[in-house]
C-alpha positions as CSV (number, residue, x, y, z in Angstrom):
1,X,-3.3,-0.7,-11.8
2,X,-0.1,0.5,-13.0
3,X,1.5,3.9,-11.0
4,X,0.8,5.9,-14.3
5,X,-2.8,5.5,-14.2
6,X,-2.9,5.7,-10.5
7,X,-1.3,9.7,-11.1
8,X,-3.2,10.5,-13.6
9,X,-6.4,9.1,-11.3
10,X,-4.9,11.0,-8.3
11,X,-4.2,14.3,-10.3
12,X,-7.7,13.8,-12.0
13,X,-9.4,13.8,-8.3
14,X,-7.4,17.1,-7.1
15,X,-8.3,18.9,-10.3
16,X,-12.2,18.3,-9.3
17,X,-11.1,19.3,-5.6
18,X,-9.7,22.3,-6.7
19,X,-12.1,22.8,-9.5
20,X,-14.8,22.6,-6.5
21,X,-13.1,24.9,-4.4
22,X,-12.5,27.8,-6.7
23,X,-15.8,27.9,-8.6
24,X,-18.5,26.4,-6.0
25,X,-16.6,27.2,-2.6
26,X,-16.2,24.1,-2.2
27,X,-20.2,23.3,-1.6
28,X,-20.1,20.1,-3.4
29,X,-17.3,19.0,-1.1
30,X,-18.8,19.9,1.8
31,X,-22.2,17.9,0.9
32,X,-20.3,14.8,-0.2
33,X,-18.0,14.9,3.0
34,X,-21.9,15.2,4.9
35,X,-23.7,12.4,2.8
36,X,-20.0,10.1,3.8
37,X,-20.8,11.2,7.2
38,X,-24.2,10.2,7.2
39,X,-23.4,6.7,5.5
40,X,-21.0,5.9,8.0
41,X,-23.5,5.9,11.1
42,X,-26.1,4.3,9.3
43,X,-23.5,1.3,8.5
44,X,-22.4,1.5,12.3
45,X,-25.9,1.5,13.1
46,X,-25.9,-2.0,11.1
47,X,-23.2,-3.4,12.4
């Protein structure tokens, strides 16, 4: 991966973050940082 596609990947994830933020309050972030939440106990669980 060159840096130029690792901005424009960076800058394309803060443009959903922000796009999240200002028309969904950030919900969608919220759940997604819950689900992460939940898959990391279930893999400790596993472990």
């Amino acid at each position: 991966m060159t840096n130029q596609i690792a901005i424009v990947l960076g800058l394309m994830i803060l443009a959903g973050i922000g796009a999240d933020i200002v028309l969904n309050d950030g919900d969608g972030l919220l759940f997604l940082a819950k689900k992460f939440w939940d898959l990391s106990d279930w893999i400790a669980f596993w472990r």
